[in-house]
C-alpha positions in Angstrom: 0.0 0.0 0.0 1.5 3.5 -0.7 1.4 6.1 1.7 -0.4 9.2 1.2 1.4 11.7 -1.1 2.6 14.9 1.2 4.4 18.2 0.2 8.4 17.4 1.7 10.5 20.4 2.2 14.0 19.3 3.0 16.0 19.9 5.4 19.2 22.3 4.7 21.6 20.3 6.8 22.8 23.0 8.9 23.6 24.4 5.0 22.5 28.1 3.6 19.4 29.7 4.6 17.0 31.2 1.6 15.0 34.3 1.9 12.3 35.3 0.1 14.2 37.4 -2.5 15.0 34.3 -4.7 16.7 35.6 -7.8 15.3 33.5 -10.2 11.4 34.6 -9.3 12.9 38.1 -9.0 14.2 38.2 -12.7 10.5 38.1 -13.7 8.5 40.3 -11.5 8.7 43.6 -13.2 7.2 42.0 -15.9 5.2 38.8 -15.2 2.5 38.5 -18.1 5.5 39.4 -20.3 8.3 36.8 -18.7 5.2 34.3 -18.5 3.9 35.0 -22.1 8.0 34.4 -23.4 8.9 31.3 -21.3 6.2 29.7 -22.1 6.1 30.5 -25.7 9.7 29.5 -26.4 9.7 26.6 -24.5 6.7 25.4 -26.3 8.5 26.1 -29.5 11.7 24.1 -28.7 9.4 21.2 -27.9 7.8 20.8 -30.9 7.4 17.4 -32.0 8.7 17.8 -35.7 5.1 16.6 -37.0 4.9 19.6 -39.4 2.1 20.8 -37.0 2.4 23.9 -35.3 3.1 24.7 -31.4 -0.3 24.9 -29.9 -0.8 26.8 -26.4 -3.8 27.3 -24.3 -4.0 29.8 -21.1 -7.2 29.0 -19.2 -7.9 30.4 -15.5 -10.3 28.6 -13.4 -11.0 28.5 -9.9 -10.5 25.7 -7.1 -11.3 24.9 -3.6 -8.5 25.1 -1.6 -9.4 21.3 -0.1 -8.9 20.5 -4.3 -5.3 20.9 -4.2 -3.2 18.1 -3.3 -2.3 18.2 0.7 -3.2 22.1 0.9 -2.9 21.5 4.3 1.0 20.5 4.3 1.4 23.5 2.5 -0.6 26.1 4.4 1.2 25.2 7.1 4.9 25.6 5.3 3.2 29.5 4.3 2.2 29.8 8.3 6.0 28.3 9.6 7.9 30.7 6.9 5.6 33.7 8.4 6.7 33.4 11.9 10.4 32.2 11.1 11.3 35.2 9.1 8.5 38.1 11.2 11.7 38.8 13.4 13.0 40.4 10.6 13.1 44.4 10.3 12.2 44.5 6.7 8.4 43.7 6.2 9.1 42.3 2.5 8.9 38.6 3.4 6.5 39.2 5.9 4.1 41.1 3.9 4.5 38.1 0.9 3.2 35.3 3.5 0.7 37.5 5.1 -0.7 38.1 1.4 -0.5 33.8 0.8 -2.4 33.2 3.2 -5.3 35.6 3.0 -5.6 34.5 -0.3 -5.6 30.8 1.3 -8.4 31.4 3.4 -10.5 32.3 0.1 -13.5 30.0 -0.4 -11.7 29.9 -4.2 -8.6 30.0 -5.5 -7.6 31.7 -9.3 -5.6 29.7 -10.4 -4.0 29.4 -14.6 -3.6 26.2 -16.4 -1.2 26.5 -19.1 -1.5 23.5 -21.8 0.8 22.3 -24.9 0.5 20.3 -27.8 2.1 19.1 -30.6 5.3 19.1 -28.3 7.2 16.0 -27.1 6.5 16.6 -23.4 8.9 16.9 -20.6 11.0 13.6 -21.2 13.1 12.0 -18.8 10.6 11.6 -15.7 12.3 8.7 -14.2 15.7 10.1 -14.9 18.0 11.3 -11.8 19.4 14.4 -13.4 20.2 15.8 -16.9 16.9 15.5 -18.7 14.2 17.5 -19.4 12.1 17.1 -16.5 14.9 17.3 -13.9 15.9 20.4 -15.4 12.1 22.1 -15.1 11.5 20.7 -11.8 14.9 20.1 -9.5 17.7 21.7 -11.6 19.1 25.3 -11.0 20.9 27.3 -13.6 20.7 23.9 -15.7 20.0 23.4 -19.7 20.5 20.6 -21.9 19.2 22.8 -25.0 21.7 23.1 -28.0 21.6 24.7 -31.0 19.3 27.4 -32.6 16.8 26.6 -29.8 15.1 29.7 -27.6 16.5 28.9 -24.4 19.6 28.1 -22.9 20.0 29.1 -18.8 17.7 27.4 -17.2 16.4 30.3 -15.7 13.0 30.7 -17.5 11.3 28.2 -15.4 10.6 30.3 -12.3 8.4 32.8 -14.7 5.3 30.6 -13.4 6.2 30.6 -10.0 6.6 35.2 -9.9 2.6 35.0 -11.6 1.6 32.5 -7.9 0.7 34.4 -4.8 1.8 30.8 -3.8 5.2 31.0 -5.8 3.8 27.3 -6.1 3.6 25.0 -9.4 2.0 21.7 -10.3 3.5 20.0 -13.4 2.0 17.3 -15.7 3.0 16.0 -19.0 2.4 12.7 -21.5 5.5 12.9 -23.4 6.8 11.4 -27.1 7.6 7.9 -25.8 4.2 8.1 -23.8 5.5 7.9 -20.0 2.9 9.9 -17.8 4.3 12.0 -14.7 3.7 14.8 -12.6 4.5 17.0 -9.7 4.1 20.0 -7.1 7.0 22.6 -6.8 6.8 25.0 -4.5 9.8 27.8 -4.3 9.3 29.4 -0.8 11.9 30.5 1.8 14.0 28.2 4.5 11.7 27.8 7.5 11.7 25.3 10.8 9.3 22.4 10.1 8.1 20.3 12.9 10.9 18.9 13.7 12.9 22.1 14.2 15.1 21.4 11.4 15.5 24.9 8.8 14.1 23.7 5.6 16.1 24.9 2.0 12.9 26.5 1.2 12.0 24.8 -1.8 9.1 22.1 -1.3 8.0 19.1 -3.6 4.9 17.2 -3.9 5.2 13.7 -4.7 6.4 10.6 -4.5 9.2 8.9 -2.3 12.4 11.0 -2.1 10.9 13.5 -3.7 10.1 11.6 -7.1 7.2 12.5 -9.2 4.1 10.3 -9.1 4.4 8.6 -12.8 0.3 9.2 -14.2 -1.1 12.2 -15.4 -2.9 15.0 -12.9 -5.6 18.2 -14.0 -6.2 20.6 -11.3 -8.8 22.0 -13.7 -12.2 20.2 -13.5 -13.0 20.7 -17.1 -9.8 19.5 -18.6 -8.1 16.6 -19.2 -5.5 16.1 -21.7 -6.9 13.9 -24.8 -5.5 10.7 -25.2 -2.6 10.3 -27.1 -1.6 14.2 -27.2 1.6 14.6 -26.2 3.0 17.8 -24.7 2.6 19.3 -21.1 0.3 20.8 -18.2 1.2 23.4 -15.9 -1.2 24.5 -12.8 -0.4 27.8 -11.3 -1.7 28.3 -8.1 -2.8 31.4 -6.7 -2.5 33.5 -10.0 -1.6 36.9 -9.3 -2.8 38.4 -12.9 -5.0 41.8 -12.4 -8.4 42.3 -14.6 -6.4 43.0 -17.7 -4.2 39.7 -17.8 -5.5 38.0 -20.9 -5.2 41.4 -22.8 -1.5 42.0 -21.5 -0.7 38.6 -22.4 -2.4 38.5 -26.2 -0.3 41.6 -26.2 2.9 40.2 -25.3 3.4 37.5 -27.3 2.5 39.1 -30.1 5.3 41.2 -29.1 7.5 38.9 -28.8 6.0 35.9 -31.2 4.9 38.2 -33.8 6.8 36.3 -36.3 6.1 32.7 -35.2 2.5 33.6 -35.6 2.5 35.0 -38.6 4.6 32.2 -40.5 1.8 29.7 -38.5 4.1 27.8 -36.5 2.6 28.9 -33.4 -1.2 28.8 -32.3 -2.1 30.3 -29.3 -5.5 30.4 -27.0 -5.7 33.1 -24.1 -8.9 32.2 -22.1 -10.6 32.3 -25.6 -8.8 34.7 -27.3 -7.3 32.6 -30.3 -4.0 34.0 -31.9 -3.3 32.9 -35.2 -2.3 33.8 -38.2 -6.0 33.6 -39.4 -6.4 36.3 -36.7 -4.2 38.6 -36.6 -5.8 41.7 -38.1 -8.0 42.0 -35.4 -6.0 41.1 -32.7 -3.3 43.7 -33.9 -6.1 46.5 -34.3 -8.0 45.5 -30.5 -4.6 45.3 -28.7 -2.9 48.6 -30.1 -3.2 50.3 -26.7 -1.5 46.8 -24.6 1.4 46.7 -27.0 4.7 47.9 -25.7 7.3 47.1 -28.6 5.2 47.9 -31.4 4.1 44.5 -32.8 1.4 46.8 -35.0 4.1 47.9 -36.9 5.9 45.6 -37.3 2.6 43.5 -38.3 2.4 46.1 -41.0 5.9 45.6 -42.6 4.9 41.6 -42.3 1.7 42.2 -44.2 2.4 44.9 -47.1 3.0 43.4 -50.2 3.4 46.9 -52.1 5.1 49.5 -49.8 7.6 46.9 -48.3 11.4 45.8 -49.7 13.2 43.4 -48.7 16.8 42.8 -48.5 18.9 39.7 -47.9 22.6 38.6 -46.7 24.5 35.5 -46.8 27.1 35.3 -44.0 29.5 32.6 -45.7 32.7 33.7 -44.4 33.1 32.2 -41.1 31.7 28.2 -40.7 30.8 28.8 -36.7 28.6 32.0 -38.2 27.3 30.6 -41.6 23.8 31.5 -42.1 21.3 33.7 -43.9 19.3 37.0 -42.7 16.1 38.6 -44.2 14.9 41.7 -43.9 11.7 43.1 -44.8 11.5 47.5 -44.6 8.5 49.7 -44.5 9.0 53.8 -44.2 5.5 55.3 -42.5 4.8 58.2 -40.8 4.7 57.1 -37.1 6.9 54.3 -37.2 9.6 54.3 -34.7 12.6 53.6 -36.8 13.0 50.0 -35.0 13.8 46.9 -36.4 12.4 43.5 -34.4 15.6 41.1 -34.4 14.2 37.6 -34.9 15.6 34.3 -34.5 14.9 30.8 -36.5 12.3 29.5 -33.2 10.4 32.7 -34.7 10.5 34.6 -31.4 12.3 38.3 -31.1 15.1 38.8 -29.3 15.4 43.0 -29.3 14.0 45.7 -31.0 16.8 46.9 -33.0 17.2 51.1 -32.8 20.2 53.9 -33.4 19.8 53.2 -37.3 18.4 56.4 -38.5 17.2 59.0 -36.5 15.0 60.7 -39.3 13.4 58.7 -41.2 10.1 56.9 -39.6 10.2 53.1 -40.8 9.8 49.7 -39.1 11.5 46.6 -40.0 11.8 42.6 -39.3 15.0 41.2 -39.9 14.9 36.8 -39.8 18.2 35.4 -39.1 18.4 31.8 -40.7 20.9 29.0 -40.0 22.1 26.8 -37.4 25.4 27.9 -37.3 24.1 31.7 -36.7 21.8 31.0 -34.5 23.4 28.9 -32.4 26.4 31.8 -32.4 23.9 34.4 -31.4 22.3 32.3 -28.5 25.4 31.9 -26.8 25.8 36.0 -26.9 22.2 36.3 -25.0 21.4 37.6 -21.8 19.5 34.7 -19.3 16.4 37.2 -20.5 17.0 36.6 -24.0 16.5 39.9 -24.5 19.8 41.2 -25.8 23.4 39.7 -27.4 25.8 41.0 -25.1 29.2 41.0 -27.2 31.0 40.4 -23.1 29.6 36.8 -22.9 31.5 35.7 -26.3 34.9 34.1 -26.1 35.8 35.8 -29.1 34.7 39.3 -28.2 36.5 40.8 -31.4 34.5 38.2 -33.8 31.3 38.8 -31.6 31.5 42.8 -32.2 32.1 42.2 -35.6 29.0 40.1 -36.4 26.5 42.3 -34.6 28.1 45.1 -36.8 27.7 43.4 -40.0 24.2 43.0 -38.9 23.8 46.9 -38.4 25.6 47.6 -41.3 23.4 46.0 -43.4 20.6 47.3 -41.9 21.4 50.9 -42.9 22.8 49.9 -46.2 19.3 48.9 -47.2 17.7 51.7 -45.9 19.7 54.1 -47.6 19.5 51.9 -50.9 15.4 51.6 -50.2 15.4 55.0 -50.2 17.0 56.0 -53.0 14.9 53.5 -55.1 11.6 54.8 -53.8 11.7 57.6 -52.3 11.0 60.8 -55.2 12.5 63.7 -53.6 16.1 62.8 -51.9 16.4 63.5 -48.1 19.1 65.6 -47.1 20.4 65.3 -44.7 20.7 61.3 -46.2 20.4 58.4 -43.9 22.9 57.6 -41.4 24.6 61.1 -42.3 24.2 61.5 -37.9 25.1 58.1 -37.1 28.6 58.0 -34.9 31.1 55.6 -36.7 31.2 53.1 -33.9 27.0 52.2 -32.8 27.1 49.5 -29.8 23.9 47.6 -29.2 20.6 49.1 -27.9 20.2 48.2 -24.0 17.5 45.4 -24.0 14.3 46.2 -24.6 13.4 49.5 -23.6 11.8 50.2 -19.9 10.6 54.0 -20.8 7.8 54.4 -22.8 7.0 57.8 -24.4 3.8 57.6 -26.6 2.0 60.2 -28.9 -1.0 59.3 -31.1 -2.2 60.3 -34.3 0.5 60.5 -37.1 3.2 62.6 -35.2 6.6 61.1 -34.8 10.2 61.8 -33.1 12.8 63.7 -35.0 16.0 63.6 -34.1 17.1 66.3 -31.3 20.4 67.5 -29.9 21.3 69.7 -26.7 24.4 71.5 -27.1 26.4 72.7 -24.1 27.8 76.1 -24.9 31.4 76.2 -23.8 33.0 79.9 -23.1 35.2 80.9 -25.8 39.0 80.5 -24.7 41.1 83.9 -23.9 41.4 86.2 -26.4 39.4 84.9 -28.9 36.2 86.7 -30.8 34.2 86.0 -33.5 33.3 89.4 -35.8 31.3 87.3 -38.4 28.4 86.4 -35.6 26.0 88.8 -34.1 25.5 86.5 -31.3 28.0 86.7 -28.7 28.7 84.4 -25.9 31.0 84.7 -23.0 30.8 83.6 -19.0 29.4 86.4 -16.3 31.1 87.2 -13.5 29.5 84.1 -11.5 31.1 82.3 -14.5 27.6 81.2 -16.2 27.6 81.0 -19.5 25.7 84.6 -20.8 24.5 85.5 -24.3 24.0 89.0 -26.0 22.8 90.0 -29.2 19.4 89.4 -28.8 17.1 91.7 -29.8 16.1 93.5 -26.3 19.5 93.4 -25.2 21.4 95.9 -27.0 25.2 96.5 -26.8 27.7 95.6 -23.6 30.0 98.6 -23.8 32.7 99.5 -21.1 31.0 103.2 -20.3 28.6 105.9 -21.3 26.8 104.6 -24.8 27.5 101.0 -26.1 27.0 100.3 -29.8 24.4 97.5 -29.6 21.6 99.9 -28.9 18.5 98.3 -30.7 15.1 98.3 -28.8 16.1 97.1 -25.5 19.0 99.2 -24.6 21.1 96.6 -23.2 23.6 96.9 -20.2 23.7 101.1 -20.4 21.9 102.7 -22.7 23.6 102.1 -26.2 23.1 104.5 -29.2 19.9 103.0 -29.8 18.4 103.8 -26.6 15.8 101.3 -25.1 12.5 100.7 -24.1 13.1 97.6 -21.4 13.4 98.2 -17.9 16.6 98.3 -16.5 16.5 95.4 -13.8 16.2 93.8 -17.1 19.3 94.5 -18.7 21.4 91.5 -18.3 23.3 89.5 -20.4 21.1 86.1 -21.1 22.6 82.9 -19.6 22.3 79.2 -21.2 19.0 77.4 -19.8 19.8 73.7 -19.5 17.4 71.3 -21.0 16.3 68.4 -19.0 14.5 66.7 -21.9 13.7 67.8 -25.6 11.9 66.3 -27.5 10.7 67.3 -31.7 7.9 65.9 -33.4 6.7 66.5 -36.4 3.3 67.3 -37.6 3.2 67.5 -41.7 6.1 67.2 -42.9 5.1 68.7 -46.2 4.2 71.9 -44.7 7.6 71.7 -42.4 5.4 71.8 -39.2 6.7 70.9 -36.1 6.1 70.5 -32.5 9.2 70.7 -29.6 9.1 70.0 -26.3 11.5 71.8 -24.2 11.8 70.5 -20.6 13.8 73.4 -18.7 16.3 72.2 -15.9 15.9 75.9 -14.2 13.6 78.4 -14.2 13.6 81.9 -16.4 11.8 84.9 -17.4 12.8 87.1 -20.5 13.2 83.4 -22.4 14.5 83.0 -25.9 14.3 79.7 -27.6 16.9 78.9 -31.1 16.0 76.6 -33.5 18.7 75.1 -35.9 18.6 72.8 -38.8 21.1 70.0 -38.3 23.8 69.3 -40.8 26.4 66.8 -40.7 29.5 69.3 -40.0 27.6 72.6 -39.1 23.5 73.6 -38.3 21.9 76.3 -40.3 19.4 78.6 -38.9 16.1 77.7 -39.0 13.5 80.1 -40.5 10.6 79.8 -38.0 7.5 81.1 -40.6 5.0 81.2 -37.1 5.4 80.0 -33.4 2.2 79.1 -30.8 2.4 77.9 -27.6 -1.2 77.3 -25.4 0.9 78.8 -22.2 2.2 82.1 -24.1 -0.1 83.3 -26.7 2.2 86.1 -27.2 5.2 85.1 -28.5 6.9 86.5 -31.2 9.6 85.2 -34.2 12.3 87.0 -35.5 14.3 84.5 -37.9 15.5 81.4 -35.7 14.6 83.0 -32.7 11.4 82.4 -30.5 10.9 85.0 -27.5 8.9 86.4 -24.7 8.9 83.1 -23.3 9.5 82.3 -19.5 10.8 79.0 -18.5 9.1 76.9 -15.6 11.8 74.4 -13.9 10.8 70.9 -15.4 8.1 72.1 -16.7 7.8 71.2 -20.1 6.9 73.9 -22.7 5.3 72.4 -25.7 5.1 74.9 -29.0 3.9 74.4 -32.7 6.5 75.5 -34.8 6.4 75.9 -38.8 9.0 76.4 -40.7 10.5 77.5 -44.1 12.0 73.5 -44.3 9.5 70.8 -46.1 11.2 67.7 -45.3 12.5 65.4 -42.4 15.4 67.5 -41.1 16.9 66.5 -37.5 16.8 69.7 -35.2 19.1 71.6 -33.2 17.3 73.7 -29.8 18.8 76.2 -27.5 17.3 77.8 -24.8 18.0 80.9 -23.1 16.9 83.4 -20.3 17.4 85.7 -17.0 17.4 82.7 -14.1 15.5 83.5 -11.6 
């Protein structure tokens, strides 16, 4: 007779204690729907069978009566010990987690998220010690046994399910290819004394004898079972943490991050009864636009067109360890971000791909084909796979120079898509603002800055004005600039300002008499008359509007405050920047500004405040833009 199945959490033997900040559940809680979405996706993908069917995946959440989970009584009672072992603590953080598990205990019903594969092999390797599939999901730290072009390769994706459990507790089930049946509990919580006063490691299993799995089949769901003879695997998250808008922020991320494995059809996907196909992705891309965070709409776009689209390709032939083939497929669009998704073989992105252009508003998806390049670029990923990371190669020379190569092309097709399309040439052309040596975007940008309708970003600079050095001065410019006694960086030359001379009348006059009164009198008060200093820009930001009609809008984030403020506008060329001739200025904050050439005034500057003004100007292209700002501080 066996005896009844219990949740066993090990003793440490006297060994290291674990606390509730376990790194591998840490990785994925900024972004759980997202982690959970990926893991799941490309583990799916490097399990499939090989059947010529595609990867199928179904997210269903149901609830369950606590007295429904296998010995929830073993582990309340691991949740209650870990409270009181670790409430001595002065931080509340693992105190406030276990307080939080079991309120949610004491529910009448649990939320809980079956995740469910298919036309997979399954977790192999059940009854194996170590070293196979399921020993690596299930007991194994920082272990993989997956070679090649496949998605992962750490190990460290496995503890996305347990950062989605208020539980940080798993069950796992699978039928795998050779049609051995298995399945068990995994719960990842923190060292604790159990009743024998021994400190536990933390991490507690349910199942059989020395913490083997039970070798049959389990559905913590009611209303599922897995159909005979499919192949692939179960997983039972317990206590799912997902908010009211889970299944929208998960449709959304994998189409983020499996935008390409849908579209080709090797991956199916069913969110609570969403389906994600390629049958559906129209309206899923349309209903979704305001959950996606790495523009999969645009991207879906340069997948889709048939007419507005080029594509480019490269052989990489050169080096046998890097032998392979990339495709990439270009759109330019008003809007688009100037990204291109970076996709590998399993059909699943690895980065969003920026610094190409900073111009022109495109979106592209570049396919990287091969085993040998794939298998080259895997080893250069982060444990995220979110980035290649030339450090991690042991060539770190060959490493730079194929992610180069990669960029390169890039930009070579751009400019040549350009020149074959595009009617009127740009100028500045593309890449003319690109420094000669680009390193890799950091992975997948945390900061999201959004505006609708059909403006985008043009590129900005801020230039620090530097104090000219002794002696020197510059005749051909009416601007002058030169540090004040406090050693600020001060302007004159404005209009308002009039001339700086020593004594008595100064020569730069004009309407604002200036330091003294100048040959040109004045009409501005004399508190007024002071040399303007630099105002340091905290943020800027240039969008344009209608690029035919060369109209603009810039955003000018002040790091001080000023009154008497004048903002510059320059056009951007690639040794020098050419005045800008601002046709009309409006700003909802200071309906009266005026315009004299480049120059905006009778503007005052708020500290981080951010000033927003609708520029036109006498430019009817994409042009990147140069702004200076400057004032009196006060």
């Amino acid at each position: 007779m066996g005896q009844k199945r219990k949740w066993n959490f090990p003793s440490n033997n006297f060994g290291q204690i674990f606390g509730i900040a376990d790194s591998g559940v840490e990785t994925f809680k900024g972004t759980p729907m997202k982690s959970l979405a990926r893991e799941i996706c490309q583990n799916s993908l490097d399990a499939n069978d090989q059947s010529g069917q595609p990867t199928k995946i179904e997210f269903k959440a149901f609830q369950l009566a606590p007295s429904d989970i296998p010995d929830f009584e073993g582990l309340y009672d691991a949740l209650k010990r870990s409270l009181a072992f670790w409430s001595g603590q002065t931080t509340d953080r693992a105190k406030s987690f276990f307080e939080t598990a079991l309120s949610v205990a004491n529910n009448v019903a649990i939320t809980c998220l079956r995740i469910s594969d298919y036309n997979t092999t399954g977790l192999t390797g059940a009854r194996e010690e170590y070293n196979s599939a399921w020993c690596n999901l299930t007991k194994s730290s920082g272990a993989s046994d997956k070679s090649g072009s496949n998605g992962g390769s750490f190990g460290i994706g496995k503890y996305a399910p347990f950062a989605c459990s208020v539980f940080r507790t798993v069950f796992y089930s699978t039928l795998d290819s050779a049609n051995q049946s298995a399945y068990q509990g995994v719960s990842r919580l923190t060292s604790f004394r159990n009743a024998s006063e021994e400190i536990t490691q933390g991490i507690g299993f349910y199942g059989g004898e020395k913490n083997a799995p039970v070798y049959e089949q389990i559905s913590l769901d009611s209303e599922y079972h897995r159909p005979v003879g499919q192949h692939g695997t179960d997983i039972f998250i317990l206590g799912f943490n997902g908010d009211e808008h889970w299944r929208e922020q998960m449709v959304a991320s994998i189409l983020d991050g499996f935008l390409y494995a849908v579209f080709n059809g090797t991956l199916v996907v069913d969110v609570d009864g969403t389906q994600i196909s390629k049958d559906t992705l129209d309206g899923l891309v349309e209903s979704h636009k305001d959950y996606f965070r790495e523009r999969a709409d645009e991207y879906y776009q340069t997948l889709l067109n048939r007419t507005e689209v080029c594509t480019f390709e490269k052989l990489f032939t050169e080096d046998p360890e890097t032998c392979g083939k990339v495709t990439l497929r270009l759109m330019i669009e008003a809007g688009f971000h100037r990204r291109v998704a970076m996709v590998r073989q399993t059909g699943m992105k690895i980065k969003d791909k920026g610094h190409i252009n900073g111009i022109i508003p495109f979106a592209g998806v570049l396919y990287i084909e091969g085993v040998e390049l794939n298998t080259y670029l895997r080893t250069l990923e982060n444990p995220q796979h979110l980035e290649w990371e030339v450090e991690r190669a042991d060539n770190q020379r060959k490493a730079k120079k194929l992610l180069q190569q990669l960029s390169q092309f890039i930009r070579e097709s751009l400019n040549e898509m350009r020149d074959d399309s595009s009617e009127e040439e740009l100028d500045p052309p593309v890449g003319e603002y690109l420094s000669a040596k680009q390193e890799e975007e950091a992975a997948n940008e945390k900061k999201e800055e959004r505006i609708m309708d059909t403006i985008h970003d043009v590129d900005s600079r801020v230039t620090e004005v530097k104090p000219p050095s002794s002696g020197e001065q510059d005749e051909d410019t009416a601007e002058t600039q030169h540090p004040n006694d406090t050693g600020e960086i001060s302007v004159s030359g404005f209009p308002g300002e009039g001339g700086s001379g020593d004594q008595g009348a100064g020569n730069g006059g004009g309407n604002g008499g200036g330091h003294h009164a100048g040959n040109g009198g004045g009409d501005i008060p004399k508190e007024h008359r002071q040399a303007l200093s630099t105002i340091p820009a905290s943020h800027i930001r240039n969008l344009v509007r209608d690029r035919k009609e060369g109209k603009y809008t810039i955003i000018f984030t002040p790091a001080i405050s000023a009154c008497d403020g004048v903002i510059e506008i320059f056009m951007s060329a690639e040794s020098q920047a050419y005045d800008a001739n601002i046709l009309s200025a409006h700003c909802a904050t200071h309906p009266n500004l005026t315009v004299e050439g480049n120059k905006i005034q009778n503007i005052n500057f708020t500290r981080q405040q951010p000033l927003k003004i609708d520029v036109q100007i006498d430019y009817h292209d994409y042009c990147p833009m140069e702004v200076k700002g400057y004032g009196n501080k006060v």
